[in-house]
Structure formats: C-alpha cells, structure tokens
C-alpha positions in Angstrom: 2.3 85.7 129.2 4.4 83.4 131.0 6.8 83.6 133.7 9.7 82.7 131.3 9.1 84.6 128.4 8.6 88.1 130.7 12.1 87.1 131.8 13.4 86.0 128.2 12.3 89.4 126.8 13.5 91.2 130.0 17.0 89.2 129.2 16.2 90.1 125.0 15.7 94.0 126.1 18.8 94.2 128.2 21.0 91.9 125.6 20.5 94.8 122.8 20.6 97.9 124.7 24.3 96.1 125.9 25.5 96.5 122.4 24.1 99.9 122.0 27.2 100.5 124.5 30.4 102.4 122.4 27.9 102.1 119.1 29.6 104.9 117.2 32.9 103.9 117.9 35.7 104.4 115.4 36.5 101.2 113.3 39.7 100.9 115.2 38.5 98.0 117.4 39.9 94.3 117.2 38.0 93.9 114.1 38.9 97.5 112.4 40.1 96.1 109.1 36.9 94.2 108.6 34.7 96.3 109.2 36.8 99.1 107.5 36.2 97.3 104.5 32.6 97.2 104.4 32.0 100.7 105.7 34.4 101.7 102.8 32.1 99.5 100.6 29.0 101.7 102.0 30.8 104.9 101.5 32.1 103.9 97.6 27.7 103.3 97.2 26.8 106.1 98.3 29.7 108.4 96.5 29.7 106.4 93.2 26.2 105.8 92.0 24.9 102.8 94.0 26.2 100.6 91.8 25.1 97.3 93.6 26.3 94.6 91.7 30.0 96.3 91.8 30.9 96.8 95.3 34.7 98.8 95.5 37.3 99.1 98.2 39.9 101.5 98.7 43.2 99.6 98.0 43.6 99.0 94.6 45.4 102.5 93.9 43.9 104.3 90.9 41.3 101.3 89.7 37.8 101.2 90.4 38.6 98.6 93.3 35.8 96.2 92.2 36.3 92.8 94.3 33.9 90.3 94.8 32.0 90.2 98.0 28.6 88.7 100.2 25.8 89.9 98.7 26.1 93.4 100.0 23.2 94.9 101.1 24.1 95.5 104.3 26.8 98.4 103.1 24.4 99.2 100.3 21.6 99.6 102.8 23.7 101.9 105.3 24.9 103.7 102.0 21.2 105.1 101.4 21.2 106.0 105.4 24.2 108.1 105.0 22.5 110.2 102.3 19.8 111.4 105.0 21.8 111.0 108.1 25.5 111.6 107.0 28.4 109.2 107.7 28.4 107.7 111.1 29.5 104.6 112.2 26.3 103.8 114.7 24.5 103.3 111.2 26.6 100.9 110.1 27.1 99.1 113.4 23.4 99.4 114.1 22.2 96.9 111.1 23.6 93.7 113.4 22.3 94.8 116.4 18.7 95.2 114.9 19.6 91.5 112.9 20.5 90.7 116.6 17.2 91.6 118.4 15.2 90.4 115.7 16.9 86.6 116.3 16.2 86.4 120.0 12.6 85.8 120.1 13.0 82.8 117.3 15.8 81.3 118.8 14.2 81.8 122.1 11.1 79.3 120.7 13.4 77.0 118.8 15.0 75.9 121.9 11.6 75.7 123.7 10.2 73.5 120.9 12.6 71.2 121.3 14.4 71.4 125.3 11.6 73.0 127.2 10.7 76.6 128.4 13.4 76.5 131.3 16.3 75.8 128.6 15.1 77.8 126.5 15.4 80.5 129.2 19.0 80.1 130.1 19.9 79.4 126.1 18.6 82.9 125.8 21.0 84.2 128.5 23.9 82.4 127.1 23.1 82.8 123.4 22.7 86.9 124.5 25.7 88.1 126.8 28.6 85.1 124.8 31.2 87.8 124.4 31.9 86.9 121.1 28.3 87.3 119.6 28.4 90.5 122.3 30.8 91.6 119.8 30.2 90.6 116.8 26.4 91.8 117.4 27.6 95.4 117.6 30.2 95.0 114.9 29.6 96.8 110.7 29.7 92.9 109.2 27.4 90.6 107.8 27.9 87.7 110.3 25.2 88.1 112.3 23.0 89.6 110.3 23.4 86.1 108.4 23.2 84.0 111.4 20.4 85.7 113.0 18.3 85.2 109.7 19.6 81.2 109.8 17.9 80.9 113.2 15.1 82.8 112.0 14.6 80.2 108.5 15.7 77.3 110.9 12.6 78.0 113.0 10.2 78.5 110.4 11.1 75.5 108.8 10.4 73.6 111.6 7.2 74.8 112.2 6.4 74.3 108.2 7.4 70.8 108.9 5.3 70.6 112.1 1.9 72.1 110.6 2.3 72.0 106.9 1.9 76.0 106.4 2.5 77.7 103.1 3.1 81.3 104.4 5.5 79.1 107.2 7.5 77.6 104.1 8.3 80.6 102.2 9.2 82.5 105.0 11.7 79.9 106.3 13.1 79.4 102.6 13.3 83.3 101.9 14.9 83.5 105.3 17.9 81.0 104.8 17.9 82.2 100.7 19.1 85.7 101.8 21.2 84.2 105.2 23.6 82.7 103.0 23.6 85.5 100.5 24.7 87.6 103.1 27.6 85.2 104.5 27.5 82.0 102.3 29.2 80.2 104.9 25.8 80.1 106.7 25.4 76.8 104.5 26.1 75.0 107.7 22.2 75.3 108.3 21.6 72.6 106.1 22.9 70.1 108.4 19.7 70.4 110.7 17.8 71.7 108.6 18.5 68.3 106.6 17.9 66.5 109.9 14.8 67.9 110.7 13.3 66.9 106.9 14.9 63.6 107.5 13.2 63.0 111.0 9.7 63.7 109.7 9.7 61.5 106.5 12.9 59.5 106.7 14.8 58.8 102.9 11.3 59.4 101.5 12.5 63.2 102.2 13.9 62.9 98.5 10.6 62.7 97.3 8.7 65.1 98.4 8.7 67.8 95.7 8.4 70.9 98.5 11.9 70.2 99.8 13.4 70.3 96.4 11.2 74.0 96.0 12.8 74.7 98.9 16.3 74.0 98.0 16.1 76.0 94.7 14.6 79.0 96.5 17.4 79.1 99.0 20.2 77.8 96.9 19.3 79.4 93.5 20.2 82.8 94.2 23.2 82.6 96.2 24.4 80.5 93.5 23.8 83.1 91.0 25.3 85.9 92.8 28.2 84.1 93.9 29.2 83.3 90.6 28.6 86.8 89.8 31.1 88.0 92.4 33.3 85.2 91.1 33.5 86.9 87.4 33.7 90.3 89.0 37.2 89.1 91.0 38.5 87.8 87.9 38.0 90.8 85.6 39.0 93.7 87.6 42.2 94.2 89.7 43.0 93.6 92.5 41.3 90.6 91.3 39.9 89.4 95.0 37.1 87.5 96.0 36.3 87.7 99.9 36.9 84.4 101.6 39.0 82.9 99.2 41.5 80.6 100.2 40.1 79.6 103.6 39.3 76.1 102.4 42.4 74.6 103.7 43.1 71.6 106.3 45.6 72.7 109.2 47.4 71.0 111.6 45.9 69.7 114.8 47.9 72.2 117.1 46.0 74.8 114.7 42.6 73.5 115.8 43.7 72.9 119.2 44.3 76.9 119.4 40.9 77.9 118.0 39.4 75.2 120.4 40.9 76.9 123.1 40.0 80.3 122.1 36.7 79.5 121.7 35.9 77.6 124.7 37.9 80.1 127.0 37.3 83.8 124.9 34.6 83.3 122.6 32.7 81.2 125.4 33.6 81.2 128.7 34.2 78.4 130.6 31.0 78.4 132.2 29.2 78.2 129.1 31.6 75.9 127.8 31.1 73.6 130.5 27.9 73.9 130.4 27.3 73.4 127.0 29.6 69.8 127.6 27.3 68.4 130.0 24.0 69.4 128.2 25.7 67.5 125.0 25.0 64.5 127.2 22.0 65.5 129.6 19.9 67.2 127.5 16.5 65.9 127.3 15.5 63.4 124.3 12.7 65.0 122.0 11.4 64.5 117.9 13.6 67.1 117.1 16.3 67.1 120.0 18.8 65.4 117.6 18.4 69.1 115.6 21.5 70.5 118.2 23.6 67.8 117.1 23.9 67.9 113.9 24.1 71.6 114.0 26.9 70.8 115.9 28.5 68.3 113.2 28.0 70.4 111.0 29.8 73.1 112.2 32.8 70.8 113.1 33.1 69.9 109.7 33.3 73.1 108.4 35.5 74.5 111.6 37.8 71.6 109.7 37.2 71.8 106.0 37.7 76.1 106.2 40.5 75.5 108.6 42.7 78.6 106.9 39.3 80.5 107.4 38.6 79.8 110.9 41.9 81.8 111.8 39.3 84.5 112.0 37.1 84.4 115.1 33.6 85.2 113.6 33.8 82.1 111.7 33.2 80.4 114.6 30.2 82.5 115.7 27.5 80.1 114.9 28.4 78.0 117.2 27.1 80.2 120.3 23.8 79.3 119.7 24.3 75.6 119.6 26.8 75.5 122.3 23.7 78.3 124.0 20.8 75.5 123.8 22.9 72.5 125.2 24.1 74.8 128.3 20.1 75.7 128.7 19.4 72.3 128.4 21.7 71.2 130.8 20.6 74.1 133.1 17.2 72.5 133.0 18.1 69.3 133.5 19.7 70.4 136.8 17.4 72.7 137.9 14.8 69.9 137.6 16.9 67.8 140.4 16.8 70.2 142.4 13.7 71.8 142.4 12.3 70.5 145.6 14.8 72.7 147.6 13.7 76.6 145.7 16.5 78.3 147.8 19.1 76.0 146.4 17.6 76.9 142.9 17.9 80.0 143.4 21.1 80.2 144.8 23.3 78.3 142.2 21.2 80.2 139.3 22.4 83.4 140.9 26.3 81.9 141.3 26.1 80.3 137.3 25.0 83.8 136.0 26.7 85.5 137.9 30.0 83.9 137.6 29.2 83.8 133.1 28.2 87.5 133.5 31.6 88.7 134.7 34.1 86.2 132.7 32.1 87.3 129.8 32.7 91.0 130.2 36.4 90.2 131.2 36.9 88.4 128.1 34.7 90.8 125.7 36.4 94.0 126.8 39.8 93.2 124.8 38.0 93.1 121.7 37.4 96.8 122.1 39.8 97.9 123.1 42.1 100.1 120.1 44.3 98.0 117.7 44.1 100.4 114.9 43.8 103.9 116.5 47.1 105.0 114.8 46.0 104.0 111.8 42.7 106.6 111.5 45.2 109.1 113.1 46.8 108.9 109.7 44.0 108.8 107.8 42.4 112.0 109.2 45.8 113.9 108.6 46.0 112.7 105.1 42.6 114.2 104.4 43.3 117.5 106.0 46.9 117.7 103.9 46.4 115.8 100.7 44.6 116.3 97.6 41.2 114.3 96.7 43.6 112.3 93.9 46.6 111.4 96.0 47.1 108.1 96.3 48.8 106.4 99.5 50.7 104.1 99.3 50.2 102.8 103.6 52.4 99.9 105.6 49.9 98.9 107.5 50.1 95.4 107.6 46.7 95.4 105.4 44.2 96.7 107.7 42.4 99.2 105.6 41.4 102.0 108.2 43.8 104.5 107.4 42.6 104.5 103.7 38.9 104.6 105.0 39.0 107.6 107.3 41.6 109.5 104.7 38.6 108.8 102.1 42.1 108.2 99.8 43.0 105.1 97.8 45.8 103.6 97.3 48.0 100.3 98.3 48.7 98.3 101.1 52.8 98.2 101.2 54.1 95.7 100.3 51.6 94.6 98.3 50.9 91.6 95.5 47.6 92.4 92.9 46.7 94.8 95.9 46.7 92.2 99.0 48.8 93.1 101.7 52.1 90.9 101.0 54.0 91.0 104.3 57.1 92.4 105.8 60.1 93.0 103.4 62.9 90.5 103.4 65.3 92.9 102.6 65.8 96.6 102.2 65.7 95.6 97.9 61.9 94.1 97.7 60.5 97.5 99.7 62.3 99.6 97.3 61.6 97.6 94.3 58.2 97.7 95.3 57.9 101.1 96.7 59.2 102.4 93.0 56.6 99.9 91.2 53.6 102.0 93.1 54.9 105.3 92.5 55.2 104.6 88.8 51.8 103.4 89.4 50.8 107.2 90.4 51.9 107.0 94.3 52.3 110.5 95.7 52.6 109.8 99.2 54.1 107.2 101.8 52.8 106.7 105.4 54.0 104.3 108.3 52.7 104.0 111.8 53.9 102.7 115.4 53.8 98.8 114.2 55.9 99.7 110.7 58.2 102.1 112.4 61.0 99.9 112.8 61.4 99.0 109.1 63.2 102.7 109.1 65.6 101.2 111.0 66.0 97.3 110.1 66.0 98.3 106.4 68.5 101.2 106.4 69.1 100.6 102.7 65.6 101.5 102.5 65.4 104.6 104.9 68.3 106.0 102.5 67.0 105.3 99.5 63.2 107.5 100.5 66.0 110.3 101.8 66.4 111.1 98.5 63.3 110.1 96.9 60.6 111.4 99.4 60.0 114.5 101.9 58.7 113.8 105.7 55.9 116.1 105.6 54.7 114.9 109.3 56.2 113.2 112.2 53.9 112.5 115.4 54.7 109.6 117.3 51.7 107.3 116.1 52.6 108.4 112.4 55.0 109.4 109.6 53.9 110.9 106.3 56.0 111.1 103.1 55.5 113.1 100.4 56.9 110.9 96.9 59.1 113.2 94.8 61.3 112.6 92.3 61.9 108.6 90.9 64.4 106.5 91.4 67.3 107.7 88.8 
C-alpha cells in the first residue's frame, strides 16, 4: 500500500467519523423542513403498510398526503429500521454518511486515473471536509446518497471503457440507473460520462450498440418512475411533485448570489481558489477533459434550474469537480517545489490548515437551530391533542412541527396544501383560516417567526377571540383550540 492511499484512507476514516458528530440531532437544523419531509415519508412507510409506490406527507389535512417524490428508498429503507430499532433520527441521517464513505475510495481513484496520485490526495481532502457536502453528508436526504453513487457509475464506466469489462459495465450502468432515481437531477453525469464515450471512439460513439444498452439501463427506469410520480401528483391532493417549478431562468444578480455563496460558504475560499487555478494548471491526460465538462455541465443546469438552485444542495455536485481541480492544482505546485521538502511541507500544513478552519467556521451555521420552536410545538401537540386532530400550523411551510406532533394538517396560509405566504390583509387569513376548519381543523398553532401576525392583523387576532381558545402560551409557541365557526 502506498504512501498516499494510507493517507487518503486515514483522511476517508476521519471524513466519516466527522459526520458522525450531532448524528441524532433533531431535524431542526438549516435544512429541517427537508429533511422533515422525508423522515415524515419514512414514518408514513412504516405506519401505513409500506406502500412504496405512494409515498405521504403530513400536510394535506385529512387526505392520504400522496405527492410525487425521488424514488424513495432511502425513507422506505429507514422505515423497515425503525421497525427493529424504533424512530431515531441517527437512522435516517446515517444512510448519507454510509453513501458518503462508500464514494471516497472511487472518487479517490477517479481523480488518480486521470490527475495523478498527489491530486488525487488533496481532491480527497477537499472533496471530504467542503462544509457543504460536511453537511449535506450527515443530512436525512437523497443528495448524496445520489451523488456518491454518480461518482461511483462515473468510475466504473471509465474503467469499462478502459478494459472492455462486462461485470465493469453493469455495475457502472446500475450505479448511475439508481443515482438519478434517487435525485434525477444527477442527470448532469452524462456530460462526462458523454465525454469520456466520445474520447475513446469519437462520433462513432453512436454506433456502438453497448452505449445505447447503457442508456436504456440507466435512463429506462427513472423514466418509468418518474412518470409514475408524475400521475400520482396529479391524482391526489395536494397534488405536488417534488422539484417542480425549479426550471426557471433568473436574473444575473440571482446567479451572482449563489456564486458567491458557493465559492465563500459552500467552498471556501481556499478551495475556491484553488479549484480556479487547477482549472488552468491541471495536468493534460486522455481523460483530463472529463473535469470539464462535468463542470459545463453543471453550469448549465446551475442556469436552466435557476428557481431550483435557490436551495443549496443543488449545487453539491459541484464539490467534487471543484475538489479534483484544487488537487490538481495542489500537485502541480507541489511538483515545483519539490526540491525544497521543508517548503513542501510547510505551505501543505498552512493550505490545510487555513481550508480546515474556514470550513468549520462556515459549516457550523448550518447546524445551528432554525426550527427548534417549531418541534417544541409539535411535541406539545402530541402530549395535548387527539391522534385525529388536525393542525392547522403558520409556519412558513417547514413541516417539523407536523412531524414531531405525528399530526396532519396544513401549512397556513396555504394553496392545494403548499405553504402560500404571509397574509395581505387580516381578510385572506380569516378567509382561509375558516376554509380549513370547515375542512375538519381543530386546532391553530403559531410560533416566534408568526407571532407578530397577532398584532399586524388585529382584524384577525379578533376574529380567533371568538372563534378559538389559547390552550398554551410559552414564549416559542401558541396553541389554539378551533371552536365554534364563523357565524
């Protein structure tokens, strides 16, 4: 065993016992409402019959709360845990780190295939400790359980291509097949996937009746499901299909701000830098140009899903493409200098050193408590409500309350269950509020960030004087019991 791949395992081992860190944290972290979502998705699995083709959340008041997701076997998988293990978030949480883990070893020889054994080294660093896929590698969400597998196809498919391996072919195409069922945006691995078919045959790629078994093994069945989860969001309310509407092309100052989010928070500037000059140092090889249009690739879409991208893990496959160019241009260095070892050293110690502590300063945020008020509520609503009662929550459509009150009910306000925004005027909330209880609402709860509509709507707070009863008053919640309708 090499010197560089003890040190990339050493740097693999360390990575995932870092996001063991906080594992069975509440959902109530940056990405609560998320991951809320899917744990409620596990949790309706494993109450309701593991029905798998019908995943349900919890805000469609007294429906079923069918919607049309990712292929979900990540909650569906967790489900069957929580049958022998109970309800725990670690379970949950754990399926990205072990997706995680599982990636590093395959991305570790992708980038030494193509950039050498000291980039692939450093990419491994970068690609491990990047405080958003620090995150996101801990997090109850198919991202990186989907990118992970990407790498995973991307690297069997090179080495199909290299030596011409059957068992190497249907792993990389069953690979990629279930990476984009699990997060179909995960199609971006076609662009060097693509490029690497392309660089071994040229145009005469369209011939070559393997690549067109490929495509139907990886395409087929997300194509299938998809349009499966399509139908289910059109026959049952709240009628919604995850992801829709992000294909939409913002302005530039939109860009600009996920730009600089992404090269400051998501990245670092070290490893944004560092990525930068490895775009234009790194060293030419057969497959080099691989990176690149990765890279494209992922700027197109970044574009094209521009409403999408307002959520950070869209942009989370491009730490591993920004990871190889910064261990390529690490290399690249490092080979200048290598006739002075101290220096080597040295500036290897100041470069890691200096990532290592703007990445924790810019991934501790992210857990830091943005819903904790909300699963306050929820656990009071299970100790004082009935199993049937259905809440009717303002809280600004993250679904943890509804999750840890293991109630259902409605965001408020809402529109065919999705969250619809602040009220314009004390009129719409009661309009609305008296829609939902004729709908079956029995109860009304705000929080710290809905607190002040009691006092900017006063139409409002009058009008659930007479129609409601505070049943409990903390100061991170209020919770109304719905009595008699509006005359």
């Amino acid at each position: 065993m090499t010197r560089t791949t003890k040190l990339a395992i050493t740097l693999s081992i360390l990575a995932a016992v870092l996001r063991l860190v906080l594992i069975d944290q509440p959902y109530i972290d940056r990405w609560s409402w998320r991951q809320s979502d899917v744990a409620a998705i596990a949790r309706n699995f494993a109450n309701n019959g593991f029905r798998f083709a019908y995943p349900q959340i919890d805000w469609a008041g007294s429906a079923p709360g069918y919607v049309g997701t990712e292929f979900p076997i990540l909650p569906f998988v967790a489900a069957i845990c929580y049958k022998f293990a109970g309800v725990h978030e670690w379970i949950g949480r754990s399926q990205a780190v072990i997706f995680f883990a599982f990636s590093l070893p395959f991305f570790f020889l992708l980038v030494r295939e193509i950039f050498g054994s000291t980039a692939a080294v450093w990419a491994t660093f970068f690609y491990s400790f990047a405080p958003l896929n620090i995150f996101a590698g801990r997090s109850f969400m198919p991202d990186v359980p989907s990118l992970s597998l990407s790498i995973v196809g991307l690297y069997f498919f090179l080495r199909w291509i290299d030596n011409g391996k059957l068992a190497l072919f249907f792993l990389a195409a069953i690979a990629t097949s279930v990476a984009l069922l699990i997060k179909l945006p995960t199609a971006v691995i076609g662009a060097p996937v693509l490029f690497v078919a392309w660089r071994k045959w040229r145009w005469n790629f369209l011939k070559r009746p393997a690549l067109w078994l490929f495509a139907a093994i990886t395409l087929l069945p997300s194509v299938g499901w998809y349009w499966h989860a399509h139908q289910v969001a059109g026959r049952f309310y709240p009628y919604h299909l995850f992801g829709k509407g992000g294909l939409r092309i913002e302005s530039f100052s939109w860009y600009w701000d996920i730009a600089q989010q992404t090269a400051i928070s998501s990245f670092t500037p070290i490893l944004s830098i560092m990525a930068l000059i490895g775009l234009l140092v790194a060293a030419r090889s057969k497959y080099s140009g691989l990176f690149y249009w990765w890279l494209a690739g992922m700027l197109l879409f970044i574009v094209v899903v521009g409403y999408g991208n307002r959520h950070r893990w869209y942009q989370l496959p491009l730490v591993p493409i920004a990871a190889a160019f910064a261990g390529a241009a690490c290399a690249s260095i490092g080979s200048k200098i290598s006739s002075s070892r101290v220096a080597a050293v040295t500036l290897s110690i100041l470069l890691a050193g200096s990532f290592a502590v703007l990445a924790y300063f810019n991934v501790r945020p992210l857990y830091e408590s943005s819903a904790a008020q909300l699963r306050d509520a929820g656990l009071k609503l299970k100790k004082i409500t009935a199993r049937d009662s259905l809440i009717v929550a303002a809280d600004t459509g993250d679904p943890t309350m509804f999750y840890y009150a293991e109630r259902k009910g409605w965001h408020f306000l809402e529109e065919d269950g999705i969250y619809d925004g602040n009220p314009s005027n004390s009129q719409q909330a009661i309009v609305d509020l008296e829609r939902l209880r004729r709908s079956g609402a029995t109860h009304l709860v705000f929080t710290t960030n809905t607190f002040w509509w009691l006092d900017y709507y006063p139409e409002f707070a009058r009008h659930l004087g007479d129609t409601a009863m505070l049943m409990e008053a903390t100061p991170r919640f209020k919770i109304y019991k719905l009595t008699s309708a509006v005359k």
